[in-house]
C-alpha positions as a LaTeX table, in Angstrom:
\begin{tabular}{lrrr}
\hline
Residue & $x$ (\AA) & $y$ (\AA) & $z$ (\AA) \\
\hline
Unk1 & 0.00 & 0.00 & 0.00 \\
Unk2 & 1.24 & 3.15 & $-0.85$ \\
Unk3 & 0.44 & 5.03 & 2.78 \\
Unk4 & $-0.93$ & 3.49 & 5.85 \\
Unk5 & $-4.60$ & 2.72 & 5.91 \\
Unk6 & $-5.29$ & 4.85 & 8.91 \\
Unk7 & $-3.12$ & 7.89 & 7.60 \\
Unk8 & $-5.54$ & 7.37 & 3.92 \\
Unk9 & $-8.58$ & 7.64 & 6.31 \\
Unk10 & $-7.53$ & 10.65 & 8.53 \\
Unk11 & $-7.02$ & 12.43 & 5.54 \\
Unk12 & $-10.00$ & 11.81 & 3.73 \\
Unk13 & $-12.17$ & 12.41 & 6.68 \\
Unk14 & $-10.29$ & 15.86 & 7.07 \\
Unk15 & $-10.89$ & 16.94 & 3.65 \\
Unk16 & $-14.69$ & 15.35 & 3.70 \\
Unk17 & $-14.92$ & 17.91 & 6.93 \\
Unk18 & $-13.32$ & 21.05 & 5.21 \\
Unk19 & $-15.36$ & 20.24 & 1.93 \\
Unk20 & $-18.28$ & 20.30 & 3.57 \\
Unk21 & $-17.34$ & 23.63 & 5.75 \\
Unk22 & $-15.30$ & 25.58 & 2.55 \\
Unk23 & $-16.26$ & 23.70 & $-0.49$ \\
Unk24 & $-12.82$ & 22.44 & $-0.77$ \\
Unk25 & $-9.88$ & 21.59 & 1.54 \\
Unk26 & $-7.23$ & 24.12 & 0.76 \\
Unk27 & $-3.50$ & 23.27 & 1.68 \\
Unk28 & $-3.65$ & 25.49 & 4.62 \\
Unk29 & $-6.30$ & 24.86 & 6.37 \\
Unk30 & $-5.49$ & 21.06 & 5.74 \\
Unk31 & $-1.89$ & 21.17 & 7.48 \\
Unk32 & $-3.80$ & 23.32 & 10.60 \\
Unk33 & $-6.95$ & 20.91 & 10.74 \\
Unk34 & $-3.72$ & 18.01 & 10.82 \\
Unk35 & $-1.04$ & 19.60 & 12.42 \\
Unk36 & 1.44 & 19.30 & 10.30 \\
Unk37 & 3.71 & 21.26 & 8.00 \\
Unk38 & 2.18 & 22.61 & 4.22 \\
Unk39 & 4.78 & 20.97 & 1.93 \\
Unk40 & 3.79 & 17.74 & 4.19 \\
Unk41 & $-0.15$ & 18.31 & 2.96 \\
Unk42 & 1.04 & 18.55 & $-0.70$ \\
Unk43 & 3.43 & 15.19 & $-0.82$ \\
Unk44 & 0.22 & 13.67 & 0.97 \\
Unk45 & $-2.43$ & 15.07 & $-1.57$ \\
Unk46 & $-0.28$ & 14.11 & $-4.50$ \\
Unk47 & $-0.37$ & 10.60 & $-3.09$ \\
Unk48 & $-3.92$ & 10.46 & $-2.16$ \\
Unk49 & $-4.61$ & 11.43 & $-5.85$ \\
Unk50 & $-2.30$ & 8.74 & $-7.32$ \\
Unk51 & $-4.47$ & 6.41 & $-5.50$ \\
Unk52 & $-8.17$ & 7.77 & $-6.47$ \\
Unk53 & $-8.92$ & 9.30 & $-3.48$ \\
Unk54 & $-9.06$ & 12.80 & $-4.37$ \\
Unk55 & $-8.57$ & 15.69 & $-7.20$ \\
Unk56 & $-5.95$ & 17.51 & $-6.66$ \\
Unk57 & $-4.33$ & 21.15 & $-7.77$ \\
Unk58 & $-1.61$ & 22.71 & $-6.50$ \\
Unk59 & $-1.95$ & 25.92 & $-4.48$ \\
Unk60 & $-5.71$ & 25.31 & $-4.53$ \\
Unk61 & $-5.98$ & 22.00 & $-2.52$ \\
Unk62 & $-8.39$ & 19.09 & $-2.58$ \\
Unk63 & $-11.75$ & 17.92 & $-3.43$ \\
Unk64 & $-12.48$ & 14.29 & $-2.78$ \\
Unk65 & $-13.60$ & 11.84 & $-6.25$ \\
Unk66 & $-16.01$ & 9.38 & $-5.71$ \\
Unk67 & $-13.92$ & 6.93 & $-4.50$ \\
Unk68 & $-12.51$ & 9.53 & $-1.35$ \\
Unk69 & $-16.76$ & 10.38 & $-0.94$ \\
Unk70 & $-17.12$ & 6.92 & $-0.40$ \\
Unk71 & $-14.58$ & 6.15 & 1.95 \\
Unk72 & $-15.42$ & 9.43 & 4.08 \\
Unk73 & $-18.80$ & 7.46 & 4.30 \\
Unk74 & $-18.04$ & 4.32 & 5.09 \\
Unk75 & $-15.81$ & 6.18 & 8.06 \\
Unk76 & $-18.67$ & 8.10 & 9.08 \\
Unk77 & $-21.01$ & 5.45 & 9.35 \\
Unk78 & $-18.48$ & 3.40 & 10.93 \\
Unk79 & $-17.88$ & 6.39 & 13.53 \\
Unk80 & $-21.69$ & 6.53 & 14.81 \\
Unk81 & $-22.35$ & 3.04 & 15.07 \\
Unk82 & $-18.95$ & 2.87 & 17.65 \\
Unk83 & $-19.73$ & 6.20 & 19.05 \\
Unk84 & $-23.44$ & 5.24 & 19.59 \\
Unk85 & $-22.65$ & 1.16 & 20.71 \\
Unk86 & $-20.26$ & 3.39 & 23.30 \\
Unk87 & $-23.03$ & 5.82 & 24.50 \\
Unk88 & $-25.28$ & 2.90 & 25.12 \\
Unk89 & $-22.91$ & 1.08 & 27.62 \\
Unk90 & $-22.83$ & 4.35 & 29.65 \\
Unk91 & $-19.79$ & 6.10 & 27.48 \\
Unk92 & $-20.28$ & 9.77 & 28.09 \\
Unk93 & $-21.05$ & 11.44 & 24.90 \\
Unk94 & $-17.29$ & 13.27 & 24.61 \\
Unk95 & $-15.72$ & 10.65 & 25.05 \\
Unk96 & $-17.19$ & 8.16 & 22.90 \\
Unk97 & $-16.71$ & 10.64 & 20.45 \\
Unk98 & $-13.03$ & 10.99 & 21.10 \\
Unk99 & $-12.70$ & 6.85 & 21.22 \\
Unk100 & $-15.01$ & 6.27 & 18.15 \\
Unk101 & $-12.14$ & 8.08 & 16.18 \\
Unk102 & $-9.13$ & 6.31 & 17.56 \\
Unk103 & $-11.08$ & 2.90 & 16.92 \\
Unk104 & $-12.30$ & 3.34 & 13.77 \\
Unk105 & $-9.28$ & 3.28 & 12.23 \\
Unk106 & $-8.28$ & $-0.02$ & 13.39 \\
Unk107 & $-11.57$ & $-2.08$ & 14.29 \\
Unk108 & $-12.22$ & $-4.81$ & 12.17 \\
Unk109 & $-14.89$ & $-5.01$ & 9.42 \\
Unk110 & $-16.19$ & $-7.71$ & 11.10 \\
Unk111 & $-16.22$ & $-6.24$ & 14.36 \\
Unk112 & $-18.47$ & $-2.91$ & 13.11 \\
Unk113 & $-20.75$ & $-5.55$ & 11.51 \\
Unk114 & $-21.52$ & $-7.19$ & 14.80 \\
Unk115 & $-21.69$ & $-3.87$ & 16.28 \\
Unk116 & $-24.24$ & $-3.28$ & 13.82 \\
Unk117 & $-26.50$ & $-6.04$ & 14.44 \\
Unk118 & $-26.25$ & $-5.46$ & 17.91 \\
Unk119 & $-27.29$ & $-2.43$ & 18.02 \\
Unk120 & $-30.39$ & $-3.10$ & 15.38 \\
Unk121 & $-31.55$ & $-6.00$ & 18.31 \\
Unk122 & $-31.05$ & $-3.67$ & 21.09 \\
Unk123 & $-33.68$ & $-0.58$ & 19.78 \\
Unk124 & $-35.65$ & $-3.50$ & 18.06 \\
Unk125 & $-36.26$ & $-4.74$ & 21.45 \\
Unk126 & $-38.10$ & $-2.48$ & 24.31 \\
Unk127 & $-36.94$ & $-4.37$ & 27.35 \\
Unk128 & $-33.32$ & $-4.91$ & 26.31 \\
Unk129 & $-33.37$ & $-0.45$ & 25.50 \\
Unk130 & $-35.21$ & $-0.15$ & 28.58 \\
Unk131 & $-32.76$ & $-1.78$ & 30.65 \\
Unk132 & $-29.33$ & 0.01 & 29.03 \\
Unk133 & $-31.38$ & 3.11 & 29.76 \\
Unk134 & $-31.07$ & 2.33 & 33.49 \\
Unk135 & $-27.91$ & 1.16 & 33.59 \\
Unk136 & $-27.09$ & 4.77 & 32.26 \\
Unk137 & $-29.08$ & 6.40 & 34.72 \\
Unk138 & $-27.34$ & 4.40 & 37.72 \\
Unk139 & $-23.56$ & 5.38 & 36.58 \\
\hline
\end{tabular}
């Protein structure tokens, strides 16, 4: 692979979030969203656009293609279903955002799946809803 999985996905996620905000993610405001240096952002963007992730000019930044809109999707559905599975076992909501974005990046595929049917039989069934709502009242 030509970059780390998790570094692809931080990346598109942060230029999903300044797309949505500024209609594109500019080099700037990418390296201060990320923390890192400018000429870092561009080596990363040209990479990200040799793999299909995004569209890319210089000096302007980055828009994501289809294939970077569907990763920033997959991450984002990924996110609530960790973020909410987290809230439901008594997570405060902060934090279970914080930990929903360290452990999307590395769960499993498998893992969200199960999450995901979990979840489904948990609201699908009053008594089970009714007694995680307690168990987050009693913390």
């Amino acid at each position: 692979s030509f970059m780390k999985k998790r570094t692809i996905e931080e990346y598109v996620e942060n230029i999903c979030f300044l797309e949505k905000k500024d209609g594109h993610a500019s080099t700037n405001s990418l390296a201060q969203v990320m923390g890192v240096r400018p000429p870092t952002i561009t080596e990363v963007l040209k990479k990200l656009q040799t793999g299909g992730y995004v569209h890319y000019t210089p000096h302007a930044g980055a828009t994501l293609t289809d294939k970077g809109k569907c990763l920033a999707e997959e991450l984002g559905e990924k996110h609530r279903m960790i973020a909410d599975f987290l809230s439901l076992i008594g997570v405060g909501h902060s934090i279970a955002e914080y930990d929903a974005c360290q452990i999307e990046h590395i769960i499993s595929h498998d893992t969200v799946i199960s999450i995901g049917g979990f979840l489904s039989a948990v609201k699908a069934n009053s008594a089970i809803s009714a007694w995680f709502e307690e168990l987050r009242k009693n913390e």
